[in-house]
C-alpha positions as YAML, in Angstrom:
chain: A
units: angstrom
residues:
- id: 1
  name: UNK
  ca: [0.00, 0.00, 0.00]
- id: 2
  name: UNK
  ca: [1.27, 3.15, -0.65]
- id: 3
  name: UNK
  ca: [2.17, 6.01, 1.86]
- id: 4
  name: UNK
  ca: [-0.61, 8.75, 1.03]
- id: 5
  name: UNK
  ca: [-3.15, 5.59, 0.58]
- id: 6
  name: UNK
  ca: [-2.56, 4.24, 3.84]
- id: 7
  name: UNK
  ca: [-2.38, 8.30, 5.44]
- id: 8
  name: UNK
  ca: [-5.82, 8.42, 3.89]
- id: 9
  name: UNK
  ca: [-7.16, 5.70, 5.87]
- id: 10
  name: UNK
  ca: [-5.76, 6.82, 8.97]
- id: 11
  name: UNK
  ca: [-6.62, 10.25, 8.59]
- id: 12
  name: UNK
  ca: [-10.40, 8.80, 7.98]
- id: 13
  name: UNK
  ca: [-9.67, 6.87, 11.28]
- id: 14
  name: UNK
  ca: [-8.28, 9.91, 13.32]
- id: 15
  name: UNK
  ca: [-11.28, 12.08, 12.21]
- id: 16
  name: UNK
  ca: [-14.33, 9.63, 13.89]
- id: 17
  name: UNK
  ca: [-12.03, 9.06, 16.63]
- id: 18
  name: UNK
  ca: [-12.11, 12.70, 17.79]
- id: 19
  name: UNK
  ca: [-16.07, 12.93, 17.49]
- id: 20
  name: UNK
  ca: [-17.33, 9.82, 18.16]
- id: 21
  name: UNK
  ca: [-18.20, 8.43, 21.84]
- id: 22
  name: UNK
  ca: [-15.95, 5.92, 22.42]
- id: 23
  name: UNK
  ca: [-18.43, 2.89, 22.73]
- id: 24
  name: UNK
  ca: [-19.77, 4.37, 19.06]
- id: 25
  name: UNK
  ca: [-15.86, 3.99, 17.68]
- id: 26
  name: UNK
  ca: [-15.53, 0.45, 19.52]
- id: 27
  name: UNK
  ca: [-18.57, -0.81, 17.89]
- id: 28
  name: UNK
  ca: [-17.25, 0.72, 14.54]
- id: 29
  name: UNK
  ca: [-13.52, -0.64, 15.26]
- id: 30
  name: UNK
  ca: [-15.09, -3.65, 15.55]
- id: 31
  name: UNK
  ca: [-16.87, -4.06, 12.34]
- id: 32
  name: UNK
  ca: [-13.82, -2.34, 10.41]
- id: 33
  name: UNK
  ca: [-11.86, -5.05, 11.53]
- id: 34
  name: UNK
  ca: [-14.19, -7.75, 10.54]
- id: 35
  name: UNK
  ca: [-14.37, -6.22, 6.68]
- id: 36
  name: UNK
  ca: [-10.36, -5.90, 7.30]
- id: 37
  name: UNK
  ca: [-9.97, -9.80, 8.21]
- id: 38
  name: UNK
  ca: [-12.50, -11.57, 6.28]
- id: 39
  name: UNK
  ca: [-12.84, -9.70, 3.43]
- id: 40
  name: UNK
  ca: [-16.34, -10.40, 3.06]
- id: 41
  name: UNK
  ca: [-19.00, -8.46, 0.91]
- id: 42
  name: UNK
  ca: [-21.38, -9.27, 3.63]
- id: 43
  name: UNK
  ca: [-19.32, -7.67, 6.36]
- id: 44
  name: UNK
  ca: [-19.25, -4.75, 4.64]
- id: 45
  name: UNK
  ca: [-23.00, -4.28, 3.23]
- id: 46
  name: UNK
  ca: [-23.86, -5.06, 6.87]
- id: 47
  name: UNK
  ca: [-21.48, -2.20, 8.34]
- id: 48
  name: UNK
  ca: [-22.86, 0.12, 5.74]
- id: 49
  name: UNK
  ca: [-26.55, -0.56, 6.76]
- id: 50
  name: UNK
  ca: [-26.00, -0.45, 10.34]
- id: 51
  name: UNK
  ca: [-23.83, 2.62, 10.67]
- id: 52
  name: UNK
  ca: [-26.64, 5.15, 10.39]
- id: 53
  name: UNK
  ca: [-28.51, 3.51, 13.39]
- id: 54
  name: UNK
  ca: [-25.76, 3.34, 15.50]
- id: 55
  name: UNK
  ca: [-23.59, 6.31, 14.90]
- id: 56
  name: UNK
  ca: [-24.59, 10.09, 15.11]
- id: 57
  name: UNK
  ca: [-26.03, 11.65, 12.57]
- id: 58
  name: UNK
  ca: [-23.81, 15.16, 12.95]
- id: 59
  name: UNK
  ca: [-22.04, 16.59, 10.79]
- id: 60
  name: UNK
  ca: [-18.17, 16.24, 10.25]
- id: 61
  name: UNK
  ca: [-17.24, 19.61, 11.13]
- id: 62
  name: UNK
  ca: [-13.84, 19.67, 10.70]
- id: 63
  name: UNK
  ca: [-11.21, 22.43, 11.17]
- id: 64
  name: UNK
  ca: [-9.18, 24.26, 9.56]
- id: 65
  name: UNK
  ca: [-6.24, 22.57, 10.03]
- id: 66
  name: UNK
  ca: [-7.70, 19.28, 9.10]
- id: 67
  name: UNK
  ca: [-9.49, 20.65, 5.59]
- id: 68
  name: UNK
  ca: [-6.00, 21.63, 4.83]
- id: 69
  name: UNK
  ca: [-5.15, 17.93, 5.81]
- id: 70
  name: UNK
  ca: [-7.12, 16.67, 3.76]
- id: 71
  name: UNK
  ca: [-6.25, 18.67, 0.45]
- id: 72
  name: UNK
  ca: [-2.14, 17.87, 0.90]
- id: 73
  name: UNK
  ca: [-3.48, 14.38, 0.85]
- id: 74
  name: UNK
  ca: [-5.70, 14.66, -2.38]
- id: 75
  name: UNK
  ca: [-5.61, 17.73, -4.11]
- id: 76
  name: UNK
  ca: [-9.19, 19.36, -4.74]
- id: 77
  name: UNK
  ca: [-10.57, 16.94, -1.38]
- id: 78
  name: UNK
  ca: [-12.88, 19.58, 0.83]
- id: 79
  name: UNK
  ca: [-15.31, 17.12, 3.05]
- id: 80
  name: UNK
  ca: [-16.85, 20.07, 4.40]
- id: 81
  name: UNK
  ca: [-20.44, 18.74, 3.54]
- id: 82
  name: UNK
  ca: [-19.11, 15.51, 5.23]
- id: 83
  name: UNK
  ca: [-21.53, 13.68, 8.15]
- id: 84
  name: UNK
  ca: [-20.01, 11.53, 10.96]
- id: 85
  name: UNK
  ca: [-21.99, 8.80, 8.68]
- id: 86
  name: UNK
  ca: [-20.70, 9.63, 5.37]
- id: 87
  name: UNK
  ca: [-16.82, 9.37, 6.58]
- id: 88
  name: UNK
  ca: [-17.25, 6.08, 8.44]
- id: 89
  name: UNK
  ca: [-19.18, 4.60, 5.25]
- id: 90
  name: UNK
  ca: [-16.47, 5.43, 3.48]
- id: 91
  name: UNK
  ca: [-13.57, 4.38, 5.64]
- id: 92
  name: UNK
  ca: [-15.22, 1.30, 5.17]
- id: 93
  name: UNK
  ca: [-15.86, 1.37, 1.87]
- id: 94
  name: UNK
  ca: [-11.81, 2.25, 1.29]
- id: 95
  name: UNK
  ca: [-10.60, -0.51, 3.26]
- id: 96
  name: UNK
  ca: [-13.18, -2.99, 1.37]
- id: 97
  name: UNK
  ca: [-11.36, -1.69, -1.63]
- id: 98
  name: UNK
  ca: [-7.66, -1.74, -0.41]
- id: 99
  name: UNK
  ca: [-7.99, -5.94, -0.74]
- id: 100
  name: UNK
  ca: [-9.42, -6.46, -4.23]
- id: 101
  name: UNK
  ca: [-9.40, -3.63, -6.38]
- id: 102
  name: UNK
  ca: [-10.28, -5.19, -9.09]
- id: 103
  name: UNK
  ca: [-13.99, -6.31, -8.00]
- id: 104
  name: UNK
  ca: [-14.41, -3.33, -6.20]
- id: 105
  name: UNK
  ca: [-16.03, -1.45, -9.06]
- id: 106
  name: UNK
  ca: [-18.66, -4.37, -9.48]
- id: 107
  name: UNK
  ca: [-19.46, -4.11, -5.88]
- id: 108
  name: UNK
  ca: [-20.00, -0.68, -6.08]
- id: 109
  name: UNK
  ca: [-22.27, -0.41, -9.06]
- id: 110
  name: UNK
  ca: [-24.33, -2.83, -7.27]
- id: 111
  name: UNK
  ca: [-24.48, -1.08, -3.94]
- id: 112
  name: UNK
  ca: [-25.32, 1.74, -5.82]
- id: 113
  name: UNK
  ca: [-28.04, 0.08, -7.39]
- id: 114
  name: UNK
  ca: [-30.17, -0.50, -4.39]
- id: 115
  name: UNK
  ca: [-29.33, 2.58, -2.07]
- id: 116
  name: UNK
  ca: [-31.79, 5.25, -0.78]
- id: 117
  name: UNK
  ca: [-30.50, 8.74, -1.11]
- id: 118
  name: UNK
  ca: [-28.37, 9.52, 1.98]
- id: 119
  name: UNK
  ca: [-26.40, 5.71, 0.93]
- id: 120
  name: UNK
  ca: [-25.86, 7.11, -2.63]
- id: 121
  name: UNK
  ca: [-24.59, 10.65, -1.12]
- id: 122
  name: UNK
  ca: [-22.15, 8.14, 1.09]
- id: 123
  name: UNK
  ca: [-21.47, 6.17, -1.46]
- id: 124
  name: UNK
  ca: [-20.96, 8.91, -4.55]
- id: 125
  name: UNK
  ca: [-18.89, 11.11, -1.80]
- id: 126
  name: UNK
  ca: [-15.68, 9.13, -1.74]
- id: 127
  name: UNK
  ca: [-15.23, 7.57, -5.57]
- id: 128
  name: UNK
  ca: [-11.82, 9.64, -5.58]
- id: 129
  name: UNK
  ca: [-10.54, 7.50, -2.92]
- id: 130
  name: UNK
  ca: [-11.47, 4.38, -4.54]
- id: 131
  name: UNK
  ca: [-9.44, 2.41, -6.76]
- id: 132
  name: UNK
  ca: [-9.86, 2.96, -11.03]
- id: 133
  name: UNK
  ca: [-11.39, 0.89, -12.41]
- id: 134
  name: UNK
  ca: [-14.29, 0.63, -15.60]
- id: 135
  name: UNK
  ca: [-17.05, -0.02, -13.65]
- id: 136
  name: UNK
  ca: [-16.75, 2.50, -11.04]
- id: 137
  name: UNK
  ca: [-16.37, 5.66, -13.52]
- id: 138
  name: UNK
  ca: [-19.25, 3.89, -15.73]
- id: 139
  name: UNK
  ca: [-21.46, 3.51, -12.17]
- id: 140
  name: UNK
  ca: [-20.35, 7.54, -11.65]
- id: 141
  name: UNK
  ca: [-21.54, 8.43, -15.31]
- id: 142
  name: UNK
  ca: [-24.75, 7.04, -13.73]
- id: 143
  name: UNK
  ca: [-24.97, 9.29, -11.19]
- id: 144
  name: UNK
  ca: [-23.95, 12.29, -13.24]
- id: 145
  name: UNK
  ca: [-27.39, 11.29, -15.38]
- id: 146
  name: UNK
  ca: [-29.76, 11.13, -12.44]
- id: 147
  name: UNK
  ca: [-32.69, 13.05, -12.31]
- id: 148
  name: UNK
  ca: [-31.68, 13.93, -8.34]
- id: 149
  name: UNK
  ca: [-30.39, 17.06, -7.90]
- id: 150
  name: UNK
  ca: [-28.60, 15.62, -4.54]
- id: 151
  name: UNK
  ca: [-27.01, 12.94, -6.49]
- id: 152
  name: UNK
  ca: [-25.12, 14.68, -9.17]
- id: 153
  name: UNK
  ca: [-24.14, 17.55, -6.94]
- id: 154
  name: UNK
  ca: [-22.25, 14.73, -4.39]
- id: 155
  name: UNK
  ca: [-20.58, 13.64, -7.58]
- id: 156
  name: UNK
  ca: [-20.36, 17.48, -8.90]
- id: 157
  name: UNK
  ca: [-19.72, 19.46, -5.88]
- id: 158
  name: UNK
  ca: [-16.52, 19.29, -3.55]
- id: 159
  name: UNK
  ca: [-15.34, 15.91, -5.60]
- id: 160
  name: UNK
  ca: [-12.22, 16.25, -7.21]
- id: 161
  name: UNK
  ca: [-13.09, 12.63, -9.35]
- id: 162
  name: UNK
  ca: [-14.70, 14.89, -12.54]
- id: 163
  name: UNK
  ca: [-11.45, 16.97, -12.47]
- id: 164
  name: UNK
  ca: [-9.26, 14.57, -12.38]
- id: 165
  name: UNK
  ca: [-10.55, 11.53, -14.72]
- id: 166
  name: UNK
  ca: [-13.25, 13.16, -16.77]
- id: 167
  name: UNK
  ca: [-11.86, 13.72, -20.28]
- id: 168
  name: UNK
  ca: [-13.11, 17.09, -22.00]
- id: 169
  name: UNK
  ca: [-16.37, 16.27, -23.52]
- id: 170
  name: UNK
  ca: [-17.64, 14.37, -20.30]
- id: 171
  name: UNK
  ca: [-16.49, 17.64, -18.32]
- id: 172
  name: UNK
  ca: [-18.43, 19.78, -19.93]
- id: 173
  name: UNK
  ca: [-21.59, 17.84, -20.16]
- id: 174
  name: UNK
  ca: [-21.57, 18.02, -16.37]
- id: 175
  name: UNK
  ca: [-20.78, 21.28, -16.42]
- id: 176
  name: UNK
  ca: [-23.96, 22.32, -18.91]
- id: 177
  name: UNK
  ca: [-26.24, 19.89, -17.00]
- id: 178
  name: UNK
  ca: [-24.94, 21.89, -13.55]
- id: 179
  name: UNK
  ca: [-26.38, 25.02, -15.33]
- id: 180
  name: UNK
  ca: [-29.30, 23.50, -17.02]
- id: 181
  name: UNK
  ca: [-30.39, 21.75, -13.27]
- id: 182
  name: UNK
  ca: [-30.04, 25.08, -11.23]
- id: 183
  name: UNK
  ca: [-27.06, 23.73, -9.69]
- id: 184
  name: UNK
  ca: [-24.24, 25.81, -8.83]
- id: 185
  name: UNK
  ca: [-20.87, 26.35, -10.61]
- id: 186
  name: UNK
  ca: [-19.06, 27.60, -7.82]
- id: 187
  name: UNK
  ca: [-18.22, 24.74, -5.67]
- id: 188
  name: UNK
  ca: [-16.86, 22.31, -8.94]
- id: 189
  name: UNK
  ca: [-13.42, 21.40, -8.37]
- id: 190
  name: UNK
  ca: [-11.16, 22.22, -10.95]
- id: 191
  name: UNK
  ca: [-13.98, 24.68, -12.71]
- id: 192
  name: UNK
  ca: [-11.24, 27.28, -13.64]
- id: 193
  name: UNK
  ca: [-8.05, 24.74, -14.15]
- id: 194
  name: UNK
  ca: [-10.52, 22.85, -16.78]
- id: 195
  name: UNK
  ca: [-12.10, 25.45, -18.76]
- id: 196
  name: UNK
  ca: [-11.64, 25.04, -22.49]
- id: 197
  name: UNK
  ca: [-12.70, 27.04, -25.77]
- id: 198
  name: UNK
  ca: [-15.60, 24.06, -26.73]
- id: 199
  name: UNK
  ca: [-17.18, 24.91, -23.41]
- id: 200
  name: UNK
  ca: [-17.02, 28.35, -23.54]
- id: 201
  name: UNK
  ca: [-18.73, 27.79, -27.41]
- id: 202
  name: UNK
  ca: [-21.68, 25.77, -25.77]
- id: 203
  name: UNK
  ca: [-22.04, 27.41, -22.76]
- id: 204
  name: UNK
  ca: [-22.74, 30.89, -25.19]
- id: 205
  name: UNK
  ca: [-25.32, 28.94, -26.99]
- id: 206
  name: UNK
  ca: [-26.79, 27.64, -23.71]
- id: 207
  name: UNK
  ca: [-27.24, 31.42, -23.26]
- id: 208
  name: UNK
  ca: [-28.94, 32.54, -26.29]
- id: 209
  name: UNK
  ca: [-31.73, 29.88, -25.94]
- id: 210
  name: UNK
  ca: [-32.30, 30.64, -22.66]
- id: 211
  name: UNK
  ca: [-32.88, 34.39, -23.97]
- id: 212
  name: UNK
  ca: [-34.94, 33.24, -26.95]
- id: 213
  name: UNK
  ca: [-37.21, 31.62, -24.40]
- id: 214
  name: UNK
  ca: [-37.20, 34.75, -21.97]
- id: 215
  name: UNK
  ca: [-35.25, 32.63, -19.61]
- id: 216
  name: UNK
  ca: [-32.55, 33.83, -17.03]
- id: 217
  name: UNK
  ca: [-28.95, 32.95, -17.63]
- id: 218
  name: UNK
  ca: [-27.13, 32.31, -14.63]
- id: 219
  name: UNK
  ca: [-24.57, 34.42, -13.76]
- id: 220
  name: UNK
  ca: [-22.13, 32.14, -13.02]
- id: 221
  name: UNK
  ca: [-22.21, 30.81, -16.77]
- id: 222
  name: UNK
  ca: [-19.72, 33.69, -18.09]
- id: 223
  name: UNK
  ca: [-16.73, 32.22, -15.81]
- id: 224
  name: UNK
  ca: [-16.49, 29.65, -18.13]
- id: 225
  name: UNK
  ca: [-16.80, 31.91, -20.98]
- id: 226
  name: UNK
  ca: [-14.42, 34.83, -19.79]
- id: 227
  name: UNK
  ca: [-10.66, 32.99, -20.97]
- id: 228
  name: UNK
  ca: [-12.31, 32.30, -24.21]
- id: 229
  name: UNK
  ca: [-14.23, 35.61, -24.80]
- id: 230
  name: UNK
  ca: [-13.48, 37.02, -28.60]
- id: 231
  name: UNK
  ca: [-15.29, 38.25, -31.06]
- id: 232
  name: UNK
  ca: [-19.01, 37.88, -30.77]
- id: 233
  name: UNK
  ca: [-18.78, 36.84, -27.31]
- id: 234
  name: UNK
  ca: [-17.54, 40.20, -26.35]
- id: 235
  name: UNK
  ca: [-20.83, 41.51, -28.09]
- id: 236
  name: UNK
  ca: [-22.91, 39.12, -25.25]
- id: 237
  name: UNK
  ca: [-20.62, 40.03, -22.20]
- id: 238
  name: UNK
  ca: [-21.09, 44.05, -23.28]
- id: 239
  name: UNK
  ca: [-25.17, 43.04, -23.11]
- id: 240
  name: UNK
  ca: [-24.91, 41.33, -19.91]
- id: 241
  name: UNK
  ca: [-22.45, 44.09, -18.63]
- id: 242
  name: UNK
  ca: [-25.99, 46.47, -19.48]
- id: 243
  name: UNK
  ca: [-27.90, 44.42, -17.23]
- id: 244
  name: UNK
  ca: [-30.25, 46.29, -14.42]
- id: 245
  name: UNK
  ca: [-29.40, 42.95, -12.46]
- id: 246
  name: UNK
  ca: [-26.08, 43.93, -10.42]
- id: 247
  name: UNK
  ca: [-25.01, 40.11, -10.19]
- id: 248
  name: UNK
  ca: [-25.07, 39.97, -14.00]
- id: 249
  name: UNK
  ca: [-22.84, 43.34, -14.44]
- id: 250
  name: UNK
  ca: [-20.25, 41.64, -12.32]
- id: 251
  name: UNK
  ca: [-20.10, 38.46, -13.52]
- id: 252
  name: UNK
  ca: [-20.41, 39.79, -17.19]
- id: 253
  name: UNK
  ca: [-16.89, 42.65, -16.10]
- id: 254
  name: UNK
  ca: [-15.28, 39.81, -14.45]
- id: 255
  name: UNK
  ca: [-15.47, 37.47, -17.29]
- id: 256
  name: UNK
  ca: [-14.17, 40.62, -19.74]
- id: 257
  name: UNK
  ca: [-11.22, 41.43, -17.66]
- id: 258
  name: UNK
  ca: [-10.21, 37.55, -17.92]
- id: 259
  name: UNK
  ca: [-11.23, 37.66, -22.24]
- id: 260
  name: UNK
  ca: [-7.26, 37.88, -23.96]
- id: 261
  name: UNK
  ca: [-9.38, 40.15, -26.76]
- id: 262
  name: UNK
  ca: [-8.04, 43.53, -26.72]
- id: 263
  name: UNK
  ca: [-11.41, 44.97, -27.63]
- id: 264
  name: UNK
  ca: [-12.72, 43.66, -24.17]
- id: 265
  name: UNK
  ca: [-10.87, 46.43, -22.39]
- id: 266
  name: UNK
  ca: [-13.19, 48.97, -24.35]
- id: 267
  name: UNK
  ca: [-16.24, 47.32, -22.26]
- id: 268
  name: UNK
  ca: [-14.50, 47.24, -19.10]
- id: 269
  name: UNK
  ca: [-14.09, 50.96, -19.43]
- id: 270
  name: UNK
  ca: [-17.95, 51.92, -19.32]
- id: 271
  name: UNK
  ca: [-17.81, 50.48, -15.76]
- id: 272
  name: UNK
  ca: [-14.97, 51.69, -13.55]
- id: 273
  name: UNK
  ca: [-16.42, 50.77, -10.54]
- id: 274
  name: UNK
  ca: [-16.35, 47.39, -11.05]
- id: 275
  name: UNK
  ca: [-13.18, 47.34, -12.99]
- id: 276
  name: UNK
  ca: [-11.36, 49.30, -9.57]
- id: 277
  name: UNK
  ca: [-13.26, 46.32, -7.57]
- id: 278
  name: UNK
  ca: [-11.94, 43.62, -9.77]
- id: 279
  name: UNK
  ca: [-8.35, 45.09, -9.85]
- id: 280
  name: UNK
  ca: [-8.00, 45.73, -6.21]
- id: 281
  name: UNK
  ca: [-9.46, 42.09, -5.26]
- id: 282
  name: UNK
  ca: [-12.63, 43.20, -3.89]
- id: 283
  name: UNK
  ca: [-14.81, 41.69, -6.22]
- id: 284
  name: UNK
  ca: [-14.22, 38.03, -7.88]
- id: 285
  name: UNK
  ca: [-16.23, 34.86, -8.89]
- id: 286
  name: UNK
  ca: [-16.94, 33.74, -5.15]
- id: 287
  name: UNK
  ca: [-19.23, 36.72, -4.68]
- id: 288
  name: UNK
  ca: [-21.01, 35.94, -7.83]
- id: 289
  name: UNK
  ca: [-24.20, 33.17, -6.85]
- id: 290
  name: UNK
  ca: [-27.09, 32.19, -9.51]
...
């Protein structure tokens, strides 16, 4: 096992510890042990099923120090949405998968198949952790399609598994689908770091539907756009930079002042306010919501 794989686990480990009762970490200790030892399918669909009737449901909660942790030990990992349920399902999930990776991805298609909502939040939560494999990104392209908003922000949201394995078309898919659900933008990992010019293309066209039907366009959309913004795209950002909606004047100035078209610095010049806000660091894409 390697070094930051076995850190993982213990870090997992160290985190219940400090929250949990200690008859609540026995019990767990106990069962961890049993899915370490025997290696059985049954131990662990058993441990899964019991831990939310045995352990607290409270959140994670952790600090500082420990997000920070966490990201040294997997870039773009930020549990901050994590439950004292969630992190022991997947501690046990990990060490399930630390003994056979290569049926791991069958087993968790299948658990996936039959879980309620709060065991496919669990489950989707940690597929960065697990091992690679076929079946586990094909169960995760699953979840991406769901109709439950929940669902595809677990895989979406906080997850650094789309930034790191999805190739470019797949990204922006999930990206689109983000917008077209009402989902935020903001907290994909990797949203910046994997913008491209396609996206930028469809996310423009996503826009101009949404006007043709009389439809709001999130504001959020022209971060994606902004690196890419020539040409006619400068002739949408000076619309959106017209808006009465203050939201949409910032996003569409913050967008312009990233566009590498010379042109866009024309725009940005009808609004100094915003461009002195942008400059100075006052204003930038994690003030701008929906």
């Amino acid at each position: 096992m390697k070094k930051a794989e076995s850190n993982i686990v213990k870090i997992l480990e160290s985190w219940l510890i400090e929250r949990l009762p200690a008859s609540d970490w026995h019990w767990l200790e106990k069962r961890l042990n049993l899915i370490r030892d025997n290696n059985a399918d049954r131990d662990l669909v058993i441990t899964l099923g019991l831990i939310p009737r045995k352990l607290a449901r409270a959140d994670l909660s952790l600090t500082q120090q420990e997000l920070a942790t966490a990201n040294t030990l997997h870039s773009g990992w930020e549990p901050t949405d994590w439950s004292i349920g969630t992190t022991a399902r997947i501690l046990a999930l990990r060490l399930r998968s630390e003994f056979d990776e290569g049926s791991f991805g069958a087993l968790f298609s299948n658990l996936c198949k039959t879980a309620d909502l709060s065991e496919s939040i669990a489950l989707y939560s940690g597929v960065f952790l697990y091992p690679d494999s076929e079946m586990l990104d094909y169960q995760i392209g699953e979840g991406l399609r769901t109709n439950i908003k929940a669902v595809f922000e677990t895989i979406a949201h906080k997850n650094p598994y789309p930034c790191d394995k999805f190739d470019q078309n797949r990204w922006n898919h999930m990206v689109l689908k983000a917008l077209f659900i009402d989902s935020s933008l903001t907290p994909i990992v990797g949203l910046d770091q994997r913008a491209n010019a396609e996206l930028a293309t469809m996310l423009v066209d996503y826009a101009h539907e949404r006007w043709a039907a009389k439809r709001a366009v999130s504001a959020q959309l022209w971060r994606c756009v902004g690196p890419f913004a020539q040409g006619r795209m400068l002739d949408d950002l000076a619309k959106v930079a017209g808006s009465q909606n203050l939201m949409e004047r910032q996003s569409a100035v913050l967008a312009l002042s990233q566009s590498p078209d010379e042109n866009a610095k024309k725009i940005i010049a009808d609004h100094p306010e915003l461009a002195i806000k942008i400059s100075s660091g006052m204003l930038t894409w994690d003030q701008i919501h929906m």
